[in-house]
C-alpha positions as CSV (number, residue, x, y, z in Angstrom):
1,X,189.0,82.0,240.6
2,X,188.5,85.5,238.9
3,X,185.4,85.4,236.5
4,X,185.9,86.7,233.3
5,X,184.6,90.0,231.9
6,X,182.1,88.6,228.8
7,X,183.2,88.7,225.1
8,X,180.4,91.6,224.3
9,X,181.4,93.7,227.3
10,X,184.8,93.7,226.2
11,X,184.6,94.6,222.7
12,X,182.4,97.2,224.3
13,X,185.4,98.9,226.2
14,X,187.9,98.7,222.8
15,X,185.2,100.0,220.8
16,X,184.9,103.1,224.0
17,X,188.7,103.0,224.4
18,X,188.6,104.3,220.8
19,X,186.0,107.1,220.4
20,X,187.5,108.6,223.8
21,X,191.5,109.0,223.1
22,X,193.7,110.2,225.2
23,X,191.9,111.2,228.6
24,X,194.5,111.8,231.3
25,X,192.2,110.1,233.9
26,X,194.7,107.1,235.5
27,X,194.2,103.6,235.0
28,X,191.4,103.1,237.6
29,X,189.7,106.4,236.6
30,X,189.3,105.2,233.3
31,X,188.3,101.7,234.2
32,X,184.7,103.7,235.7
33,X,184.7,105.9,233.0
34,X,184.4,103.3,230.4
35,X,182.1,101.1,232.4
36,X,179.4,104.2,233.2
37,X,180.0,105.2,229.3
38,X,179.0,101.3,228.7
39,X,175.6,101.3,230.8
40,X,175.2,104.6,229.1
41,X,175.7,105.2,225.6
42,X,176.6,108.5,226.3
43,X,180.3,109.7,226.2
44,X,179.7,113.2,227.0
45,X,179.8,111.9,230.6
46,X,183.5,112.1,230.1
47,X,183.4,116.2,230.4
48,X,181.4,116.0,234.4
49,X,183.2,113.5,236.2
50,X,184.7,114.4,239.1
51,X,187.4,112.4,241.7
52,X,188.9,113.1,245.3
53,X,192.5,112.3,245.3
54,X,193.0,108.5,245.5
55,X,189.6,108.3,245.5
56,X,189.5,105.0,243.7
57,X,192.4,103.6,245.4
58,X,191.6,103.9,248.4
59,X,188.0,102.9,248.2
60,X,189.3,99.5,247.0
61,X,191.4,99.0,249.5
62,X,188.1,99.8,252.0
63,X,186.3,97.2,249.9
64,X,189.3,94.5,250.2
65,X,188.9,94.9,254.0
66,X,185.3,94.3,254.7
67,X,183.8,97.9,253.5
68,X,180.2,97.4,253.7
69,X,178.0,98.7,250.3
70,X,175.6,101.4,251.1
71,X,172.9,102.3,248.5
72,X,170.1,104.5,248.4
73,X,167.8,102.5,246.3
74,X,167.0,99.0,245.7
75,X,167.4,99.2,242.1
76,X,171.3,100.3,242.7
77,X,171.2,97.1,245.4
78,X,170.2,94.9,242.5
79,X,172.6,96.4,239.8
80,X,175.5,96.1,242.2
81,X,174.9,92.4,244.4
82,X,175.6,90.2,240.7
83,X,179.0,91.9,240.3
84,X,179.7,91.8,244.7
85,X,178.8,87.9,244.8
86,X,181.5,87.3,241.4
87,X,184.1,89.4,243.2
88,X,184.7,89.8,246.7
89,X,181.6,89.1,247.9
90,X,180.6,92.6,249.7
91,X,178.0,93.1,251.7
92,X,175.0,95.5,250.7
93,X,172.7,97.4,252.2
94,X,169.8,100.0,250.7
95,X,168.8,102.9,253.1
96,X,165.7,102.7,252.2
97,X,165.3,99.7,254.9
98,X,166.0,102.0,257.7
99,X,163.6,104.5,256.5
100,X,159.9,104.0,258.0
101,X,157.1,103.2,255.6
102,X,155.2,106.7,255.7
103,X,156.0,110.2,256.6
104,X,155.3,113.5,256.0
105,X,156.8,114.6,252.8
106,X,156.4,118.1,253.2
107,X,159.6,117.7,255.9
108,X,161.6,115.5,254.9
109,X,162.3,111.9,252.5
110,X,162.3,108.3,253.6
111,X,165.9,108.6,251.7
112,X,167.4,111.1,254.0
113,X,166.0,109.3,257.3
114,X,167.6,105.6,256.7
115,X,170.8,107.5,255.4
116,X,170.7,109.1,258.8
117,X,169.7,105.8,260.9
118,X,172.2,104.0,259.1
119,X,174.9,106.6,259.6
120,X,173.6,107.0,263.3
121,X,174.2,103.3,263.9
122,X,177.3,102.7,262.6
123,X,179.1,100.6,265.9
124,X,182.2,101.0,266.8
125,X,184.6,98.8,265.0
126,X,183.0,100.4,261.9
127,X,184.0,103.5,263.2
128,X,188.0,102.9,264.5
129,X,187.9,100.9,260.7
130,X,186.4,100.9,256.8
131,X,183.1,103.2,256.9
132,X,180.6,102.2,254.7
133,X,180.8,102.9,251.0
134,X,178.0,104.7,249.7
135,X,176.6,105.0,246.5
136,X,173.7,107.4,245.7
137,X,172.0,107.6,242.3
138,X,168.9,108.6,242.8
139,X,168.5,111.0,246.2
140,X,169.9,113.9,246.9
141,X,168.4,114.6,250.2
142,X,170.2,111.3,251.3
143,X,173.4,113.0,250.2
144,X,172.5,116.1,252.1
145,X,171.4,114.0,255.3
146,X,174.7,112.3,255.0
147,X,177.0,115.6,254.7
148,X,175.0,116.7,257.3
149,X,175.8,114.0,259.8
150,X,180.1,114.1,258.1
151,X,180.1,117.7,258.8
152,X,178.9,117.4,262.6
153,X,181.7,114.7,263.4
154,X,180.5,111.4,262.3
155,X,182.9,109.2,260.8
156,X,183.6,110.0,256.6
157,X,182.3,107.4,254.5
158,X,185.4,105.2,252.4
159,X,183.8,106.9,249.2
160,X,180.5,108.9,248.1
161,X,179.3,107.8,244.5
162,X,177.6,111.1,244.2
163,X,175.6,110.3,241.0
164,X,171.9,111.6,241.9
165,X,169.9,112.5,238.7
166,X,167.5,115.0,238.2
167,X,167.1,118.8,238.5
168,X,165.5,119.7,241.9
169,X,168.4,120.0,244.7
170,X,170.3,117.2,242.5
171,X,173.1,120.2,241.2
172,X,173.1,121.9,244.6
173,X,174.2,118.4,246.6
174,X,177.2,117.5,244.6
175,X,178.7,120.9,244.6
176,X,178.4,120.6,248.2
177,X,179.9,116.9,247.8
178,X,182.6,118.6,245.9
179,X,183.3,120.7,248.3
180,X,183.5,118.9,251.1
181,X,186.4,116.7,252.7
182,X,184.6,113.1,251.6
183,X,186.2,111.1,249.5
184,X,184.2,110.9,245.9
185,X,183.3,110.4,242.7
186,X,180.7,112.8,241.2
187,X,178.8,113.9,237.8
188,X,178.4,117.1,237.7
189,X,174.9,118.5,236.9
190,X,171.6,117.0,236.4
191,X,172.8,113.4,234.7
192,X,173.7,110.2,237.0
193,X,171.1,107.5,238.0
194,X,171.0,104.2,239.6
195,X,172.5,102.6,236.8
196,X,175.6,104.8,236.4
197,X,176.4,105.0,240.0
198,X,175.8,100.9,239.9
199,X,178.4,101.0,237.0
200,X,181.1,103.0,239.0
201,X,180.3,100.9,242.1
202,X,181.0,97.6,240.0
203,X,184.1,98.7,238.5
204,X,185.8,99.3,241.5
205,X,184.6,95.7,242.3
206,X,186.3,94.0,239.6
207,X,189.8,96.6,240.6
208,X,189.5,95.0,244.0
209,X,189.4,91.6,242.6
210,X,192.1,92.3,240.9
């Protein structure tokens, strides 16, 4: 049985529907939109996001078929298991469980080492079928590590939530997202965060359930 959206989030979204207008994103577009705007307060979010062609669409049909949820921080895990275990019941994994406890940060991040032992383990049924769907909000260098790995021939994720906040190599990774052949959904610039990439991610949740 579908659980309901509560009261307060859904006078949330009318009272969002009506500040925005007349958007031109399509129904599922909007759906994130809304949703990051709600966990946000900020509707100038609507002039940097960003989406692949049947980016949305086909990320919950990935999700319908047993897509596993990559994240690159536990806070994003915890944002994003509530809405999973209400919907269709996804399973989720952080990165940051792959990564070793210490290294030398001078080289690289514990981020961008589980992204790349995940990515590097992937077996092969995940391969032929739904990649992982990956959602980063926090780490750029996991971004890179992943584009890395896409752009020497390892298997394209279902979708990158590119939603890394900051300053320092945050603006340089999503252009390279952008321009790349991943499927995605970006901010541009220095906003995002766990919670907004959490919000996207849970969105396309509640489409799948649907």
């Amino acid at each position: 049985m579908k659980t309901p959206e509560h009261p307060i989030f859904l006078e949330s979204v009318k009272y969002i529907r009506s500040k925005l207008g007349i958007t031109g994103l399509d129904r599922l577009q909007q759906l994130i939109l809304e949703r990051i705007i709600h966990s946000s307060g900020d509707f100038s979010l609507r002039s940097c996001i960003r989406f692949s062609p049947k980016a949305c669409e086909n990320a919950i049909n990935a999700l319908q078929n047993g897509a596993k949820i990559v994240t690159d921080t536990y806070m994003a895990e915890a944002a994003i298991s509530p809405m999973a275990k209400r919907t269709i019941n996804s399973d989720i994994q952080c990165i940051l469980a792959k990564a070793p406890k210490s290294i030398d940060s001078t080289l690289t991040t514990r981020s961008a080492i589980g992204m790349r032992n995940i990515w590097l383990n992937l077996d092969e049924k995940q391969n032929l079928l739904n990649t992982p769907f990956v959602v980063i909000g926090s780490s750029p260098t996991a971004l890179i590590s992943l584009l890395d790995l896409v752009e020497s021939g390892y298997p394209k994720p279902s979708l990158i939530i590119g939603m890394p906040v900051g300053f320092i190599g945050v603006t340089e990774s999503k252009s390279r997202l952008l321009n790349s052949e991943c499927p995605y959904i970006v901010l541009e610039g220095s906003k995002g965060g766990a919670s907004l990439a959490a919000a996207a991610t849970n969105a396309l949740l509640r489409a799948a359930e649907n």
